[in-house]
RONU-711898 format. One record per residue (C-alpha): x, y negated, z. Coordinates in steps of 0.2 Angstrom, whole numbers, padded with zeros to 4 digits, always signed. Example, Ala and Ser with C-alpha at 12.3 -4.5 7.8 and 13.67 -1.06 7.14 Angstrom:
BEGIN
+0062+0022+0039 +0068+0005+0036 
This chain:
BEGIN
+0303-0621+0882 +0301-0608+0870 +0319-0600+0863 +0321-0597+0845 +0319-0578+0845 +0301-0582+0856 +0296-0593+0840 +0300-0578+0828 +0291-0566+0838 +0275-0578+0841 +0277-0580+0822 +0277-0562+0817 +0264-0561+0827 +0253-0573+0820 +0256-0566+0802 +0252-0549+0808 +0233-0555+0815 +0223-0546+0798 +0232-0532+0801 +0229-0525+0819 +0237-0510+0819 +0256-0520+0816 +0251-0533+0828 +0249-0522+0843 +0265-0511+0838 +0275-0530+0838 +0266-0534+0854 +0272-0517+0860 +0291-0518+0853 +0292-0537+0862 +0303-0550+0859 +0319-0543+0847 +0335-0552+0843 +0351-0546+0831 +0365-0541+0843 +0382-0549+0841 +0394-0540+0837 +0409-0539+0845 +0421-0531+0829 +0427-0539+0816 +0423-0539+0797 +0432-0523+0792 +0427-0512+0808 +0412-0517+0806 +0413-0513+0786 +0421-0498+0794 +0405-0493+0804 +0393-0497+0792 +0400-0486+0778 +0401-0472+0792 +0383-0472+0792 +0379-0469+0775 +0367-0457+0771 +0369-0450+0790 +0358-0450+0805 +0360-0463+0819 +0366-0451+0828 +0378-0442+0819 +0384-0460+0814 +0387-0466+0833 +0396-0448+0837 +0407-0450+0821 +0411-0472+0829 +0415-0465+0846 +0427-0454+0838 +0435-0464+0828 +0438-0478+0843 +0444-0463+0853 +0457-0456+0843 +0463-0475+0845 +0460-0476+0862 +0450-0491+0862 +0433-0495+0865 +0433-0503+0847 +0445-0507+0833 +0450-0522+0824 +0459-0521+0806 +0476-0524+0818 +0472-0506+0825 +0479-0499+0808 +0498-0503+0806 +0497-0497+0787 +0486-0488+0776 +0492-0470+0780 +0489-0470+0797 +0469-0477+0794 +0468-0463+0783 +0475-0451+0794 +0464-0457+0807 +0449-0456+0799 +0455-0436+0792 +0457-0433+0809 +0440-0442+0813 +0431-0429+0800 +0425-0443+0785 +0420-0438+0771 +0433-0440+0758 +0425-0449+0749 +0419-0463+0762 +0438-0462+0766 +0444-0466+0748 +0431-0482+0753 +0438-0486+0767 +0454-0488+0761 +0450-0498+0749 +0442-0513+0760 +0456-0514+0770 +0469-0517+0755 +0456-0529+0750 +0454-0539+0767 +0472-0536+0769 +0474-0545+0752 +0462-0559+0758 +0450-0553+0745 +0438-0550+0757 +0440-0561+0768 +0427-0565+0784 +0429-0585+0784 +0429-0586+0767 +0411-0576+0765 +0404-0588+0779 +0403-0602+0766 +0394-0590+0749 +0377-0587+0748 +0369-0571+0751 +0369-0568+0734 +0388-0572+0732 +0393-0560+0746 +0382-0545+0740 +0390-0549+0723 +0409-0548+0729 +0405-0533+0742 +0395-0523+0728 +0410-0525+0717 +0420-0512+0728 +0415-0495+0727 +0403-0488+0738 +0398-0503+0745 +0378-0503+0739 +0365-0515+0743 +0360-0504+0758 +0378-0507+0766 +0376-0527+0760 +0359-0527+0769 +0368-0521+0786 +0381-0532+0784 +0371-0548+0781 +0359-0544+0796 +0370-0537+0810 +0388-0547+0805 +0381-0562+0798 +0364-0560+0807 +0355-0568+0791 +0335-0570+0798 +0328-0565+0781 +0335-0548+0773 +0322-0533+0771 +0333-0518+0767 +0318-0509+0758 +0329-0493+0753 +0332-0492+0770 +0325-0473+0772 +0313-0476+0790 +0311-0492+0783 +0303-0486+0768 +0293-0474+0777 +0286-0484+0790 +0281-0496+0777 +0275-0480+0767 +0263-0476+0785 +0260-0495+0789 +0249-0496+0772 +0240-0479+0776 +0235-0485+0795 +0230-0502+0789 +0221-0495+0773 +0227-0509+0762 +0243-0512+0752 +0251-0524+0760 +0266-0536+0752 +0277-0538+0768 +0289-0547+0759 +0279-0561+0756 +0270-0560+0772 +0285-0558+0785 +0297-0570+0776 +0307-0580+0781 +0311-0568+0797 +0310-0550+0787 +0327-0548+0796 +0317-0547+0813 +0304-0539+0805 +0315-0524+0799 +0321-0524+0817 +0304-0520+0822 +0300-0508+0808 +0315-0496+0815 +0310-0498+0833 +0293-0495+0830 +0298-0480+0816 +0302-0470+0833 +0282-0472+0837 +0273-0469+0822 +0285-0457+0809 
């Protein structure tokens, strides 16, 4: 019996037939699923901010850091007794002052229960980028990566994603149409984003 994930992908798949040169880059990609994640809602916040306007790279050397200067493989909000030793740590990490003043931020919000993990469960996707945006320098990008990676949402397409945009950007020039992926890949854009990055590493 097929699994769910084996569904998306022979959907994808399918819906990628008139367009050849996508269909074989899924083929080539194979089956993908969204990782669960084994921080909570602030680390995870925590990460994702990190990796603003960075590289991959930099953003996982700058993660590996930070869990070091804790000595732990990964963090929790518990990791942080108050709010001058996060800050400290993440001085000592070398963030960006202003991702700092972010950070801090979230976690007197989550500490406050104004951000608080159960509690999103239950809103919309539209509620919880609506709360999220409301703190500063969470953007939609951040509220994408949340909604796919934390709360695995099958159908978010973080276009201002910057590879994303520019595989799309190829996609269109190798397939010589413009193609409205949205409409097309919905409702699994959030496995089709998965493959757009993978497939990024191929074709940019």
């Amino acid at each position: 019996m097929e699994s769910r994930n084996e569904k998306i992908h022979d959907f994808l798949i399918e819906k990628s037939k008139k367009f050849p040169f996508i269909e074989n880059e899924i083929r080539n990609n194979g089956v993908l699923k969204i990782t669960k994640q084994n921080i909570d809602l602030f680390s995870f916040m925590v990460k994702t901010i990190i990796a603003q306007q960075i590289s991959n790279e930099v953003a996982e050397i700058l993660w590996k850091r930070l869990c070091s200067q804790l000595e732990k493989k990964s963090i929790s909000i518990e990791s942080f007794k108050n709010i001058k030793y996060l800050q400290k740590i993440l001085i000592k990490t070398k963030i960006s002052k202003s991702k700092i003043i972010y950070i801090s931020e979230l976690y007197t919000a989550t500490l406050k229960k104004e951000i608080d993990d159960h509690t999103l469960l239950k809103k919309t996707e539209d509620e919880i980028n609506s709360l999220l945006m409301g703190y500063k320098g969470v953007g939609q990008w951040t509220c994408n990566m949340i909604l796919i990676f934390f709360y695995k949402k099958l159908n978010i397409f973080p276009e201002n994603d910057l590879v994303i945009k520019k595989t799309l950007r190829k996609l269109n020039l190798l397939e010589k149409k413009k193609i409205n992926f949205q409409e097309n890949y919905a409702p699994y854009l959030s496995i089709f984003s998965l493959h757009l990055w993978k497939m990024s590493k191929r074709i940019l």
